[in-house]
C-alpha positions in Angstrom: 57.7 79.0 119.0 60.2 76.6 117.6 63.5 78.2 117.1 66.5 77.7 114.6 69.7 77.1 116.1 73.2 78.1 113.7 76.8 77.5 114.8 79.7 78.9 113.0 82.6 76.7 113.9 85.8 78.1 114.8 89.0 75.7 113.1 93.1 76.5 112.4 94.1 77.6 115.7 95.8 76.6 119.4 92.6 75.4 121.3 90.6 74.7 118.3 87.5 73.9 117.2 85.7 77.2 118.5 82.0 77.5 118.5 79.3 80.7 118.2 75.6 80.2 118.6 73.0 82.1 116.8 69.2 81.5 117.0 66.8 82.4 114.8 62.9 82.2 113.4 64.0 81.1 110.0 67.5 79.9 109.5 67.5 79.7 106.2 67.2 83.7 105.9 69.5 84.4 109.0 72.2 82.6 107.5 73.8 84.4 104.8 73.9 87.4 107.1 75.8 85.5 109.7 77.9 84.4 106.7 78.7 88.4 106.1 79.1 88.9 109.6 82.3 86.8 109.7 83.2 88.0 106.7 82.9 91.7 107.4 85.3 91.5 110.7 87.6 88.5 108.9 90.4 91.6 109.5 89.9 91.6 113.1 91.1 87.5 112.6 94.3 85.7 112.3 95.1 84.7 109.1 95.1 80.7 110.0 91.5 81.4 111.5 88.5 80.3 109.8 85.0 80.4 110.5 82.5 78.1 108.6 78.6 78.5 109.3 76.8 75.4 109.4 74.1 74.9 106.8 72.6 72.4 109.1 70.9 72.6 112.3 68.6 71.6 114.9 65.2 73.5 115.9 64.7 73.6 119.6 61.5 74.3 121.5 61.9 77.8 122.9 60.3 76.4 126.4 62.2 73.6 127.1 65.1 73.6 125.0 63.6 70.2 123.7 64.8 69.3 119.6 61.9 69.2 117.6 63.0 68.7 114.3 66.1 70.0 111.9 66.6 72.4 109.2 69.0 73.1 106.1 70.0 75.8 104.0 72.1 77.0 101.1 75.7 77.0 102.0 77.6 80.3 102.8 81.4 80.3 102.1 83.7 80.5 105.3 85.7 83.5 106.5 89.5 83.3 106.8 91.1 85.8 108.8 93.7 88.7 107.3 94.6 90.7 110.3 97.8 89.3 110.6 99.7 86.2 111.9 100.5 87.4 116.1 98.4 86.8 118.6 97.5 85.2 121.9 94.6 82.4 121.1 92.1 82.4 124.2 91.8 86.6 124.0 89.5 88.7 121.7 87.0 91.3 121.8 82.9 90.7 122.1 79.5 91.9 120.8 76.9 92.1 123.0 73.4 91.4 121.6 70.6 93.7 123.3 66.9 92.5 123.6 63.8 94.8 125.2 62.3 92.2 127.2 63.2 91.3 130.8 62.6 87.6 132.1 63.8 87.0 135.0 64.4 90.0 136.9 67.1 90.4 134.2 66.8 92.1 130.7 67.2 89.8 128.4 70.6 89.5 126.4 73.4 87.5 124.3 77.2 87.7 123.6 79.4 86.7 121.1 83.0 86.0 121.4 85.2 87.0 118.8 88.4 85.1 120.4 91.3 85.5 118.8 91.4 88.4 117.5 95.1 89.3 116.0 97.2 91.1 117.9 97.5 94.1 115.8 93.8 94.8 117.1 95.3 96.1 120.0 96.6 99.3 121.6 99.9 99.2 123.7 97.8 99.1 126.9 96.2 96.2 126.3 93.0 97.4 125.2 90.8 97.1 121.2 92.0 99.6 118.8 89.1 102.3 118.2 89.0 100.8 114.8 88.6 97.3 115.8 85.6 98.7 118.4 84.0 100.3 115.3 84.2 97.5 112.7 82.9 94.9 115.2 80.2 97.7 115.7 79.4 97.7 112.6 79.2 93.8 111.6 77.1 93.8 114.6 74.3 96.6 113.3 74.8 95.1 109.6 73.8 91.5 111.4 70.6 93.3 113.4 69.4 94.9 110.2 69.8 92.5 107.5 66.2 90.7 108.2 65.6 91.3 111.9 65.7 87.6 112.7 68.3 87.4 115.1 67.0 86.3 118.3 68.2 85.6 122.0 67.5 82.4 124.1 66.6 82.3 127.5 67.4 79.0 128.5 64.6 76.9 130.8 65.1 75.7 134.4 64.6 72.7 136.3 63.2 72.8 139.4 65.2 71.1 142.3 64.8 70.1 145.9 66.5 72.1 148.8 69.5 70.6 149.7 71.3 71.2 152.8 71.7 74.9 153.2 70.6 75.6 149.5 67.3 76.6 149.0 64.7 74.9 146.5 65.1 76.1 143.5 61.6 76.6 141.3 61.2 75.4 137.6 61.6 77.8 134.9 60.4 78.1 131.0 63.0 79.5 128.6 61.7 82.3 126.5 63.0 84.4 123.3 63.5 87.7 121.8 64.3 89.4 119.1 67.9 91.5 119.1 66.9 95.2 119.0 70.7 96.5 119.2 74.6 95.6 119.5 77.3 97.0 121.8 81.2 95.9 121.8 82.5 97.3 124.6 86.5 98.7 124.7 87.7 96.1 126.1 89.5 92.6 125.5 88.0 89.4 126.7 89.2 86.1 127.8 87.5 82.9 126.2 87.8 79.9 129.0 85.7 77.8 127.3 85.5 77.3 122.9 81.7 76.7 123.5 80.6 80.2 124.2 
């Protein structure tokens, strides 16, 4: 199955541009939910963040990660923060995105990084505020129900020759699922890299 790929771009901030990646069956009806996604935790943002979902993107072959054409969509507005103008740029909260399928030996799953997050989202010790937990949580649930499209990408590997003292490693086909459930754990994260 071909699959949709979205980025919101991350802009206004120390370390700047950001990017989160969403994949989907049909783009053009995933995308004004991610659009109220952002929206919906804007308050967990700085106020010189903004987030702006492309309305443009590629479509990949689940298997091989191969493009195999592009898609476009009706514009949704981007999402300025309002939670206030303190805070430390590479650390944030997540949402995890839960799947029902195991490829892999592993059951399948995504994350997304919501880095920064203001500084008022935070208790003394360090951890997210219980509302900050909760309002994540809910963008996250909103996200999952508003068409059921969200999916998660399991990328494919290449097979490679032992070398050394490193085994061979054997080829692998990516595969796909849909999201079946969010969790944002109580914790803060650190963002290393603005590509996650």
């Amino acid at each position: 199955m071909a699959l949709s790929r979205i980025r919101a771009i991350w802009s206004g901030f120390v370390g700047a541009p950001g990017v989160s990646t969403f994949y989907a069956e049909d783009a053009s009806v995933l995308l004004p939910a991610i659009g109220d996604f952002f929206t919906n935790i804007s308050g967990l943002l700085p106020n010189d963040v903004t987030v702006t979902v492309d309305a443009f993107g590629d479509i990949i072959d689940e298997t091989t990660g191969g493009l195999t054409g592009s898609w476009t969509a009706s514009a949704v507005g981007p999402a300025t923060g309002t939670g206030g103008d303190n805070y430390a740029a590479p650390v944030g909260m997540c949402v995890d995105w839960n799947t029902g399928v195991v490829m892999d030996l592993h059951r399948l799953r995504g994350r997304t990084f919501v880095v920064p997050c203001s500084g008022a989202q935070f208790d003394v010790d360090g951890s997210p505020l219980s509302t900050a937990v909760s309002g994540l949580q809910s963008a996250g649930d909103a996200l999952i129900a508003a068409d059921g499209n969200l999916m998660v990408w399991h990328r494919p590997r290449a097979a490679k020759a032992a070398d050394g003292s490193r085994p061979a490693v054997t080829a692998r086909a990516g595969g796909y699922a849909n999201v079946t459930s969010a969790h944002v754990p109580d914790k803060a994260v650190v963002l290393r890299s603005r590509r996650d």
